[in-house]
C-alpha positions in Angstrom: 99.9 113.2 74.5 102.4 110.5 73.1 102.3 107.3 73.9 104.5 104.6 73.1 103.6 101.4 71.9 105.9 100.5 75.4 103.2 101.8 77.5 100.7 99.7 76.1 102.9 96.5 76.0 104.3 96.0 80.5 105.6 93.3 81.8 104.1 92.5 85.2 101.7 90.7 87.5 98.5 89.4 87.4 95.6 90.0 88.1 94.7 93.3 86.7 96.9 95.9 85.2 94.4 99.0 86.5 93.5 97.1 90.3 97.1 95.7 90.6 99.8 97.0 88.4 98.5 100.5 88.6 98.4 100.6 92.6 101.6 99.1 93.1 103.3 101.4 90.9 101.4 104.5 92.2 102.7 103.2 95.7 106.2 102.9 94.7 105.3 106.3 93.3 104.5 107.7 96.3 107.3 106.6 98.3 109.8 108.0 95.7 108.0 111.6 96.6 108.3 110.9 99.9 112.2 110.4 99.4 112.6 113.2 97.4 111.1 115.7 100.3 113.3 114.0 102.6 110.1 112.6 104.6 111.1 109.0 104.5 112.9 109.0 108.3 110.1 111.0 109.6 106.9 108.5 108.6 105.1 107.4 111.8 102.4 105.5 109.7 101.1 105.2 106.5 97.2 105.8 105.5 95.4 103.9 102.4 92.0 104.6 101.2 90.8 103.0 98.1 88.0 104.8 96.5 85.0 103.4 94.1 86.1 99.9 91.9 89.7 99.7 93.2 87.1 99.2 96.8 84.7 97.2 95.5 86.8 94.3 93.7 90.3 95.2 95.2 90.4 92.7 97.5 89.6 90.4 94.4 92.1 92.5 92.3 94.6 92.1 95.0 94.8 96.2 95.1 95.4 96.3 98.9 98.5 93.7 98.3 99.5 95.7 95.3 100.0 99.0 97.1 101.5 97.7 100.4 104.6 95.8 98.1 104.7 99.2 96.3 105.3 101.0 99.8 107.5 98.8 100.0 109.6 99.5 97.4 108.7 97.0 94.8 107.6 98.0 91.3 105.2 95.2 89.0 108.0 94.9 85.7 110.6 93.7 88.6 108.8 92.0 91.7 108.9 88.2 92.2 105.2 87.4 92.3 105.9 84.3 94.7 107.1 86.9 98.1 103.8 88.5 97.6 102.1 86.6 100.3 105.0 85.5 102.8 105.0 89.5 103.0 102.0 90.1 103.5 101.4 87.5 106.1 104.5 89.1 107.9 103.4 92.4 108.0 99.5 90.9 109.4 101.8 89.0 112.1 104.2 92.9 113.1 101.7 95.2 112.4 104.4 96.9 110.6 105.4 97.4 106.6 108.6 98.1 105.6 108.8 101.1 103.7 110.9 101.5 101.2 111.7 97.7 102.0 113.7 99.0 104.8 112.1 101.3 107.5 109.6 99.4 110.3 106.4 101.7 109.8 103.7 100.9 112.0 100.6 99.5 109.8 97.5 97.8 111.3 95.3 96.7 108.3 92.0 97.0 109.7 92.7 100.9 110.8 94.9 101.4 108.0 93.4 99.9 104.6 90.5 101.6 104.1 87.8 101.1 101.8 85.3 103.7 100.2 82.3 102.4 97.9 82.0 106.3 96.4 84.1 107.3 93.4 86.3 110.9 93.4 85.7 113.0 90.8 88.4 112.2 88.2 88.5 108.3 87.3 86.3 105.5 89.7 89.7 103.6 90.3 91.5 106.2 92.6 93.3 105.5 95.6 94.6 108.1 98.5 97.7 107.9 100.1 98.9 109.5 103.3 102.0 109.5 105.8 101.6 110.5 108.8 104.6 111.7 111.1 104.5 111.7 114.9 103.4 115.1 114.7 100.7 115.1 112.3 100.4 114.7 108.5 103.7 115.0 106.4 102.8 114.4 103.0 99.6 112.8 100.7 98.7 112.1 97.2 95.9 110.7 95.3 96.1 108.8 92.2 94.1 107.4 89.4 94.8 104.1 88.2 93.4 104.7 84.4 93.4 101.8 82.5 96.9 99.2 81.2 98.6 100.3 84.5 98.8 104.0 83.6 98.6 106.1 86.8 98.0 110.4 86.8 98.3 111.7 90.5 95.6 114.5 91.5 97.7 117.1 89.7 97.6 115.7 86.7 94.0 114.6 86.8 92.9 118.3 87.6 95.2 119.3 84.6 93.4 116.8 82.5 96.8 115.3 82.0 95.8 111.5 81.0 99.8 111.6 80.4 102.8 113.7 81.1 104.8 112.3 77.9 104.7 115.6 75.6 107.2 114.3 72.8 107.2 114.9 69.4 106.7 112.1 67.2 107.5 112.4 63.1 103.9 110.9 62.5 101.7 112.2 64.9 98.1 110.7 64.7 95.0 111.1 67.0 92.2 109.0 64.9 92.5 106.1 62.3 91.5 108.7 59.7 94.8 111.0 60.3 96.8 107.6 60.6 95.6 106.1 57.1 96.9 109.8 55.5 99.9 109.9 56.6 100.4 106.3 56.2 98.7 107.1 52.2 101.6 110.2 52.0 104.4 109.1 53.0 103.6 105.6 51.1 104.2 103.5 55.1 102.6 100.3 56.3 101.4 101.1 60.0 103.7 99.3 61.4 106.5 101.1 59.7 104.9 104.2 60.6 104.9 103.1 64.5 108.3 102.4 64.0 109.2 105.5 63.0 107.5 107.1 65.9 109.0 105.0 68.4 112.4 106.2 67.3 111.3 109.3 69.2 112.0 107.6 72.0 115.0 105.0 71.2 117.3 103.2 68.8 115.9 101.1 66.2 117.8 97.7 67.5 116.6 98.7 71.0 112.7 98.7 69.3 113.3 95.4 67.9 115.0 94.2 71.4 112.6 95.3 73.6 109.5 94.0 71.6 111.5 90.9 71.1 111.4 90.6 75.2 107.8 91.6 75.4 107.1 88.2 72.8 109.1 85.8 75.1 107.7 87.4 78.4 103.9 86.0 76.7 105.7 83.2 75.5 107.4 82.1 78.9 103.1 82.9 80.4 101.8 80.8 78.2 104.6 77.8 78.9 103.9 78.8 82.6 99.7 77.9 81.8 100.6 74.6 80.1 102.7 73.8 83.2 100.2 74.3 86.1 97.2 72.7 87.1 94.4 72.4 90.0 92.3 75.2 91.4 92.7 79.2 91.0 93.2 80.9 93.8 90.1 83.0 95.0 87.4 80.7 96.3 85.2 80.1 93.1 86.7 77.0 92.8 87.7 77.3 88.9 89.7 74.3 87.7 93.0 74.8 85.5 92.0 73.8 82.0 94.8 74.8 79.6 97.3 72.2 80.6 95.0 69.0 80.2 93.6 70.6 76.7 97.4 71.2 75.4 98.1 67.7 76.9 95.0 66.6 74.0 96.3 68.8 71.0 99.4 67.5 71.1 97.9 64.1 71.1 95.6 64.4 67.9 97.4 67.5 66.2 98.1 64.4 63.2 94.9 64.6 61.9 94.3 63.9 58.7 90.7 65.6 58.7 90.3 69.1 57.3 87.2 69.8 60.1 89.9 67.8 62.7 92.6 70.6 62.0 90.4 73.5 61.5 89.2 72.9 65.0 92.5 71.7 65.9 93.7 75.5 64.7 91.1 77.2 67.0 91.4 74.7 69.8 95.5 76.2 69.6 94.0 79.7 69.5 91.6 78.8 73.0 94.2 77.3 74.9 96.9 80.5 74.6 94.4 82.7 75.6 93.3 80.3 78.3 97.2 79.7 79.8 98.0 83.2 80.1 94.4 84.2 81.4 94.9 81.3 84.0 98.2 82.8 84.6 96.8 85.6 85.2 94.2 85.1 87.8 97.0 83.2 89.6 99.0 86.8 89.9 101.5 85.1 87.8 104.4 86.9 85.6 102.3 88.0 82.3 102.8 91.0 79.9 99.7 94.1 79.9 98.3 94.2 76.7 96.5 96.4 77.0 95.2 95.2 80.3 96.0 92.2 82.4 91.8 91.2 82.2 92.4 91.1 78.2 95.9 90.2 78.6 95.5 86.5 76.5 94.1 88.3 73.0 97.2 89.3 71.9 99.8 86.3 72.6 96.8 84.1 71.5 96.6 85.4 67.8 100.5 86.3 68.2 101.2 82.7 68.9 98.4 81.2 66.2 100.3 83.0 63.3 104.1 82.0 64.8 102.8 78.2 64.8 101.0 78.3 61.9 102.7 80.0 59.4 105.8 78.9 58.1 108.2 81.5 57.4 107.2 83.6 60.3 110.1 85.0 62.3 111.2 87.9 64.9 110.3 90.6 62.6 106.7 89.7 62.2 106.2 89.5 66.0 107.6 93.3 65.8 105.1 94.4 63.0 102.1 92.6 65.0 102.9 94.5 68.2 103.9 97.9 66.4 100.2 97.8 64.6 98.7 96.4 67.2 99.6 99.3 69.5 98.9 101.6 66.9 95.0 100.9 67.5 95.6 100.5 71.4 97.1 103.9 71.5 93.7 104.9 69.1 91.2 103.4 71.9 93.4 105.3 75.0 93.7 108.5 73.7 90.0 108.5 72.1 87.7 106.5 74.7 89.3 104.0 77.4 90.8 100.6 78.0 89.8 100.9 81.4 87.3 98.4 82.4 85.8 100.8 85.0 85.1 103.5 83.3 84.1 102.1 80.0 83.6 98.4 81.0 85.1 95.5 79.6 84.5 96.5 76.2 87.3 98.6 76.4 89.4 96.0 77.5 88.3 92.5 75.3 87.1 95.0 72.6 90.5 97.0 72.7 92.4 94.0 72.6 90.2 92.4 69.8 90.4 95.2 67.5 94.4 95.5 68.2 94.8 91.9 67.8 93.0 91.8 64.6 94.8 94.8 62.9 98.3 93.1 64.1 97.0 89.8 62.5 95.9 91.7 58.9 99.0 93.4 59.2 101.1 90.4 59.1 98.7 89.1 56.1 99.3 91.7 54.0 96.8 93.8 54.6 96.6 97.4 53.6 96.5 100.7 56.2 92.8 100.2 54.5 92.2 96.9 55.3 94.3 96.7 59.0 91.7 99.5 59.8 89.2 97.6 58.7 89.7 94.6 60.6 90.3 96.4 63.9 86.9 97.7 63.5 85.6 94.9 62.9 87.1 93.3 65.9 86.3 96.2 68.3 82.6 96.6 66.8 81.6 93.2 67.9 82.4 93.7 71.1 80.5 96.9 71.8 78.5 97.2 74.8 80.4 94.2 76.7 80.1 95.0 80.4 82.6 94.2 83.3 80.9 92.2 85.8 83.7 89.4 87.0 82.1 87.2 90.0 83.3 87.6 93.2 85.6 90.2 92.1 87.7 87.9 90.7 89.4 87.9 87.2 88.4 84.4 86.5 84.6 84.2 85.4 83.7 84.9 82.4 86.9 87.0 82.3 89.1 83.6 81.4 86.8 82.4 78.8 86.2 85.9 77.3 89.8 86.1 76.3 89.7 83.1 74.2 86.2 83.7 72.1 87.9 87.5 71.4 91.1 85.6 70.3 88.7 83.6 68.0 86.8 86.5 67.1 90.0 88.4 66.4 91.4 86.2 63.5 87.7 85.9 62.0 88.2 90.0 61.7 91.3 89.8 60.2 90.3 87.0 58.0 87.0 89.0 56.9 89.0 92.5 56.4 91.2 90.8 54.2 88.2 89.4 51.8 87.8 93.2 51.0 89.5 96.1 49.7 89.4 98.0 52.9 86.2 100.1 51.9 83.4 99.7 55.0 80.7 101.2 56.3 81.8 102.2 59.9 85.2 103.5 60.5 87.4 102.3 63.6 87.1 106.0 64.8 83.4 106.2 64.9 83.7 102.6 66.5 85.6 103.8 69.3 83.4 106.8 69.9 80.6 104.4 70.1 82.9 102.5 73.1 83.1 105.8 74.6 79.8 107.0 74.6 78.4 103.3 74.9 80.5 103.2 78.5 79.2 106.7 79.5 75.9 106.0 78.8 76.8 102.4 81.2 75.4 101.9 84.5 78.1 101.9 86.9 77.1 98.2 88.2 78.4 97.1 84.8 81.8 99.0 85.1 84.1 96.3 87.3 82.1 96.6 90.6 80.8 93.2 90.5 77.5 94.8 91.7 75.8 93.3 88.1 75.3 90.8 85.6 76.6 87.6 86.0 78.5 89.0 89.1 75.1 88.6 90.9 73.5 86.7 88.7 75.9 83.3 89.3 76.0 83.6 92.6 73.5 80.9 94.2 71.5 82.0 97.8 
């Protein structure tokens, strides 16, 4: 399986990359099967069932949105957020979708979006879609949305195909272990290493280009945070805080006091995580990174080392996210970043742990010491469940994403004290995620059927 630090890194909508982004491209999936069997005329009516967490905190999620504007021909890297609901509200008022944004199929939600509290068999986000012609069924799929917007159909998941990518890659690594020797023999920092790999795929200029574009998509989220204010969408009533506490920064970021501008320096580091999270849980424009519910990590610490050191430029931001995926790719292929199946541990702790190695990275660090830190960063965040109230990506999911951000640099910062000797290993780290999230109680995996999901809620 190779994945590309551009499957880890999508631009798209919020609020969750596996109960949005995944569903609305497994949709869009679906409908290009249906064109290609030259069933698209023929559709009477289209089925959905959600299955397991994409039921219980879809409608939270937004899931049943997501797949209807992926029937209808929209993909998440290219939709305009803001037609979301006029379409929606259209198709309530017709009873009709337009698939494939063109052809009036008859859809009446309460027959047709249906929701399941069991889980199939493969991944507990799936989601069954069928079309129905006037003479019976023509054509269905199931599909498993599996963590960062990745999606397998019920082939694949049978296969045990977590990805149908099989290329060959000039450093292939499947632990931390096999990544620091190759990075030891062929005398490469990991993000030179990841560089090399990517050119698998594509030019070196169309690397730097692309990541470049990933940096001011998080940029342009965060701006978009700063901007807005009031209440998230939802019903939990959760005010808007990034905007007012920029608004302060700015005001006192003269301080003269060395405690004033080391809390000035994480104050910074809160509010990025806290814009694009808000951004976020407003189904705003934001990048995956891994995951839309850890989606602030990474433009928080990205964003702390472009203000706050000097001679930082373009090719540092490339570095970060090249060693930065190089430890998402670690916690995909070896455990999950899916906050259903592992809970949110695989998505704050993921983040935390790629975030940190990206920071170390750009400090200097050694393979040695980047490993370190994203252990470090991943390790402290073991056993963190998934329990967002109401269903909602909001609380504590908001807040999370700044304390990892914080956490994050304090990795780095400690990694870099040593000389990359430690006692646990990032690989045995994420093997502890995996089992850890096995061993979970499925209340704690993104249902919102435990911990603070029940626990906040006043009777």
């Amino acid at each position: 399986m190779a994945i590309s630090v551009f499957d880890l890194f999508k631009i798209g909508i919020g609020p969750s990359s596996s109960h949005t982004v995944g569903p609305m491209r497994a949709a869009n999936d679906f409908v290009e099967s249906l064109r290609g069997a030259d069933l698209l005329e023929r559709v009477a009516r289209i089925e959905v069932q959600l299955y397991g967490s994409l039921s219980a905190t879809g409608i939270g999620h937004g899931t049943d949105r997501a797949v209807i504007m992926g029937l209808m021909g929209e993909r998440p890297e290219h939709i305009d957020p803001a037609i979301i609901s006029p379409c929606i509200e259209e198709l309530l008022e017709a009873q009709a979708l337009l698939l494939d944004g063109r052809l009036a199929t008859p859809f009446v939600w309460a027959r047709d979006m249906q929701l399941y509290e069991h889980s199939l068999p493969h991944h507990p986000n799936a989601m069954r879609l069928i079309a129905h012609g006037h003479a019976g069924e023509l054509y269905r799929n199931t599909y498993y949305s599996v963590g960062g917007g990745f999606v397998i159909d019920e082939r694949q998941a049978q296969a045990g195909e977590l990805d149908s990518d099989t290329t060959r890659l000039p450093y292939d690594f499947d632990s931390a272990a096999e990544l620091l020797a190759l990075c030891r023999l062929h005398g490469l920092r990991i993000s030179e290493l990841m560089l090399a790999n990517e050119q698998a795929w594509r030019d070196e200029q169309t690397i730097r280009d692309g990541l470049w574009r990933i940096w001011e998509a998080m940029r342009a989220c965060v701006d978009q945070g700063f901007d807005k204010e009031g209440m998230l969408p939802g019903g939990l009533n959760v005010r808007r805080r990034a905007k007012r506490l920029h608004q302060r920064l700015i005001a006192v970021e003269d301080s003269p006091s060395l405690i004033a501008s080391t809390f000035s320096a994480m104050d910074w580091v809160n509010v990025f995580a806290l814009a694009v999270n808000e951004e976020n849980a407003a189904g705003g424009r934001m990048v995956t990174a891994p995951t839309n519910g850890a989606a602030g990590i990474i433009p928080a610490v990205l964003h702390y080392y472009m203000k706050f050191q000097p001679d930082a430029c373009e090719r540092d931001v490339v570095d970060f996210l090249l060693t930065a995926g190089a430890v998402g790719i670690l916690c995909k292929k070896n455990a999950s970043i899916s906050g259903a199946e592992v809970g949110c541990q695989g998505e704050v702790g993921s983040a935390c742990a790629m975030a940190a190695a990206g920071l170390a990275e750009l400090m200097g660090g050694s393979p040695e010491q980047v490993e370190n830190a994203a252990e470090i960063g991943l390790e402290h965040n073991l056993g963190l469940t998934c329990d967002p109230i109401g269903g909602l990506v909001q609380v504590p999911c908001i807040e999370r994403n700044a304390i990892a951000s914080v956490k994050a640099i304090n990795a780095a910062q400690m990694a870099l004290r040593g000389d990359g000797e430690h006692f646990v290993s990032l690989d045995k780290a994420i093997r502890t995620m995996r089992d850890t999230g096995a061993d979970m109680q499925d209340k704690y995996k993104e249902t919102s059927r435990g911990g603070l999901a029940v626990n906040a809620i006043e009777c």
